[in-house]
C-alpha positions as CSV (number, residue, x, y, z in Angstrom):
1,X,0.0,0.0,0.0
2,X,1.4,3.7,-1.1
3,X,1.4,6.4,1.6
4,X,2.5,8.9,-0.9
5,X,1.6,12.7,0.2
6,X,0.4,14.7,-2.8
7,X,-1.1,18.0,-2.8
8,X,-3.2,20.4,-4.7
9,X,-2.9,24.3,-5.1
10,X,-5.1,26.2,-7.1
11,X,-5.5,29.9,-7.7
12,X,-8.6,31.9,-9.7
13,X,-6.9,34.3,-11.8
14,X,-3.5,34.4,-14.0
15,X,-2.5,37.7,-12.1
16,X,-2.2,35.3,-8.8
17,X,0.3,32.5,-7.8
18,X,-0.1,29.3,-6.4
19,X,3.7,29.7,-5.3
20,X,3.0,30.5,-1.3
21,X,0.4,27.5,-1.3
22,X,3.2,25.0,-3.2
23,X,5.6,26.3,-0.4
24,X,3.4,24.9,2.4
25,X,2.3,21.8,0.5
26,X,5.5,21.1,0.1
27,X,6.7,21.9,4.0
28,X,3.8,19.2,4.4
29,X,5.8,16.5,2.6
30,X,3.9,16.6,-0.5
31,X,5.9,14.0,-2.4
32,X,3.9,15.6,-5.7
33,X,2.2,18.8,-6.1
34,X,-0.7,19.6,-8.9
35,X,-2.1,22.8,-9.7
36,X,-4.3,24.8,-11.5
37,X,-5.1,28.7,-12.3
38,X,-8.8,28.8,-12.5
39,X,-11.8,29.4,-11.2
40,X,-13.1,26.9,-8.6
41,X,-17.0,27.3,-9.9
42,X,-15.0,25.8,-13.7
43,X,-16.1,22.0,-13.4
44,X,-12.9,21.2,-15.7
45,X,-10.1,21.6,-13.7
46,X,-7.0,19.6,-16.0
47,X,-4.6,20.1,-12.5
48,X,-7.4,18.4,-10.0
49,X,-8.1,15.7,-12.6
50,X,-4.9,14.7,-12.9
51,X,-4.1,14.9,-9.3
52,X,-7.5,12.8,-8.7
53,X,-6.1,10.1,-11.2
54,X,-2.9,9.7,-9.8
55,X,-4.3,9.1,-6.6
56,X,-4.2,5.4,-4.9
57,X,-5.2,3.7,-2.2
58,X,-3.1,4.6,0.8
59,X,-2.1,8.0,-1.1
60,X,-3.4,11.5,0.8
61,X,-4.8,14.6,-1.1
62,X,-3.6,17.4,0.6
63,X,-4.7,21.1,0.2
64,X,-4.2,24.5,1.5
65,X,-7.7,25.5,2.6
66,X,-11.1,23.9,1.7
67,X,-12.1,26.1,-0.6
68,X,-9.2,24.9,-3.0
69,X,-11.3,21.7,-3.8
70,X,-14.0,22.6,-4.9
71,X,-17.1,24.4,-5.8
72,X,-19.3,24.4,-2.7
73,X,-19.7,22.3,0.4
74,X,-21.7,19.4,-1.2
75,X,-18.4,19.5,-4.1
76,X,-15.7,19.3,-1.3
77,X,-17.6,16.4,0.9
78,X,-18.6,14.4,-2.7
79,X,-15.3,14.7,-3.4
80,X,-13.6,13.9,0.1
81,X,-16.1,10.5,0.4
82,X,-15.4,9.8,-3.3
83,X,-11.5,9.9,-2.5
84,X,-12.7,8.0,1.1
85,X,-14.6,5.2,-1.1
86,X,-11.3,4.5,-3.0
87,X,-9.1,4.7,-0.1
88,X,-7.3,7.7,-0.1
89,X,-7.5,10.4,2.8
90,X,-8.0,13.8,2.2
91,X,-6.2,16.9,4.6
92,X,-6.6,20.3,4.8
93,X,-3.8,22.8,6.4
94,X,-5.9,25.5,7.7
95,X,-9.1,23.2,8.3
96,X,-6.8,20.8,10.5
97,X,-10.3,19.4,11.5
98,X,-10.9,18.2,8.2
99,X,-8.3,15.2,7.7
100,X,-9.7,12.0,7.5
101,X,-6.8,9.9,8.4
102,X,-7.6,10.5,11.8
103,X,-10.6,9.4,13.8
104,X,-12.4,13.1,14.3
105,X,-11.8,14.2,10.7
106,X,-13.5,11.2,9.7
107,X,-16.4,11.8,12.4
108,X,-16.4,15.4,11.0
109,X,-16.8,14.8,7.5
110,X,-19.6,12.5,8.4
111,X,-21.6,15.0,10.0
112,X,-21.2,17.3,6.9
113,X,-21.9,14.5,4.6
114,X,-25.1,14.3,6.4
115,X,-26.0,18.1,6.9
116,X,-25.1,18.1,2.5
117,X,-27.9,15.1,1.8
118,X,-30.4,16.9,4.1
119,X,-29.4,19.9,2.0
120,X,-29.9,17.9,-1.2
121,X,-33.2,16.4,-0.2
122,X,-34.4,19.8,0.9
123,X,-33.7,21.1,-2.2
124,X,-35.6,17.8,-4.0
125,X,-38.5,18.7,-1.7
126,X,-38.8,22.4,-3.2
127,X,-38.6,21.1,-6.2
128,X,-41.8,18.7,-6.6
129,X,-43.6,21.4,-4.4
130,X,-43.2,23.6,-6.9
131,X,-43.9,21.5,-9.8
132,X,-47.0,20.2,-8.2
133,X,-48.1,23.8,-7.7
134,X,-47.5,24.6,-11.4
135,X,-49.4,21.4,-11.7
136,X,-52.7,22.8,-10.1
137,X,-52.4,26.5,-11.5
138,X,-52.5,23.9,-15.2
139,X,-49.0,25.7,-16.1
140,X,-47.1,23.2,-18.6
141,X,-44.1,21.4,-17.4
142,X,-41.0,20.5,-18.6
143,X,-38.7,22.3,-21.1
144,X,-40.1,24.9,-23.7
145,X,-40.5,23.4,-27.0
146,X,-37.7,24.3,-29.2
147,X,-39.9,24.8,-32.4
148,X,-43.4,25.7,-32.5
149,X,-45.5,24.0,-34.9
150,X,-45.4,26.8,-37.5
151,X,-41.5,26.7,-37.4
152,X,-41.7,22.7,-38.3
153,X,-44.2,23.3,-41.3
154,X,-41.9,25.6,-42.0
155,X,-38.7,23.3,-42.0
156,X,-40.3,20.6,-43.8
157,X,-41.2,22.7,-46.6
158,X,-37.6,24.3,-47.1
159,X,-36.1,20.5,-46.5
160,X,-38.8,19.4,-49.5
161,X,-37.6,22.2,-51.6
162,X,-33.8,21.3,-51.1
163,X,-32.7,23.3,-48.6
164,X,-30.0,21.0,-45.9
165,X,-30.8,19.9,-42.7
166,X,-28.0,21.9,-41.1
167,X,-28.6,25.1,-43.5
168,X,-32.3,24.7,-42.2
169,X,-31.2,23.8,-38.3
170,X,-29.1,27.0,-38.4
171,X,-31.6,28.8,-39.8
172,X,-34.0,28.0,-36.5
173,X,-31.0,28.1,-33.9
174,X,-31.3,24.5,-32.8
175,X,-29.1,21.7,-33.3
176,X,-29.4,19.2,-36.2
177,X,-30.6,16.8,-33.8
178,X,-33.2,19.0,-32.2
179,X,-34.5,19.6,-35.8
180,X,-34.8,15.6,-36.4
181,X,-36.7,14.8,-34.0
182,X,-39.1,17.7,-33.9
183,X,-39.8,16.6,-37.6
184,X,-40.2,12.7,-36.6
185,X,-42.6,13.6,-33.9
186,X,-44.6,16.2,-36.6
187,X,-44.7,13.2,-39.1
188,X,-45.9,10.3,-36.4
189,X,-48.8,12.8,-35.9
């Protein structure tokens, strides 16, 4: 089993540096440092995917602060029981609470894990009331059509007088695909 240290630093914009973060990564025994200059609401982070793929069991993820992980508190804890499910532990310098090699990190990141599915559920809850209540005021569901029914008359006759399906799906602002099928369910009626 590896018990390699490796760390993370990540900054949000060009005119910053991840140099002071390296420096205590690296007085941490980070045996491998990865990093990334971008903003942590960006889902693609090239730096934290590679770091997460080189990561094994027995390895440790190590960051600076919390907030270098991720995107929000349900991000950090998906991410921090993600790592936990494949064996890896997770630390963080200034949040010397949150470090589930040891017994109260582990305890801690429990608690949040349950406060962030009471958050999600909460959330799931809101949702379907508010559906249901579009429901009874008879307000239609679901996504907007992306062509009305005069715009698909319209596409069939400039497909049957030549005109391409991409010339045509351009024409409308929709995808290709979008135009298929509106025109497949137009024809099945």
């Amino acid at each position: 089993m590896n018990n390699r240290l490796i760390g993370y630093a990540r900054v949000s914009t060009d005119d910053q540096t991840t140099r002071q973060q390296i420096d205590e990564l690296k007085a941490a025994g980070c045996d491998e440092i990865f990093e990334d200059v971008i903003s942590g609401k960006t889902r693609e982070r090239a730096g934290l995917d590679a770091c997460l793929e080189t990561l094994v069991q027995g390895d440790t993820l190590i960051v600076v602060a919390l907030d270098r992980i991720g995107r929000s508190t349900s991000h950090v804890i998906a991410t921090v029981e993600t790592l936990g499910r494949r064996g890896i532990g997770f630390k963080s310098l200034r949040e010397p609470m949150f470090d589930t090699t040891s017994p109260t990190g582990e305890f801690l990141l429990t608690v949040f894990a349950g406060l962030a599915q009471l958050e999600r559920r909460m959330i799931s809850q809101r949702t379907k009331s508010a559906l249901n209540a579009k429901k009874t005021r008879g307000e239609k569901l679901g996504r907007p059509v992306a062509l009305t029914a005069s715009q698909i008359r319209e596409a069939v006759a400039m497909i049957d007088d030549g005109k391409g399906a991409s010339y045509v799906a351009r024409l409308f602002k929709v995808d290709r695909a979008t135009l298929y099928r509106a025109l497949k369910k137009a024809s099945a009626v």
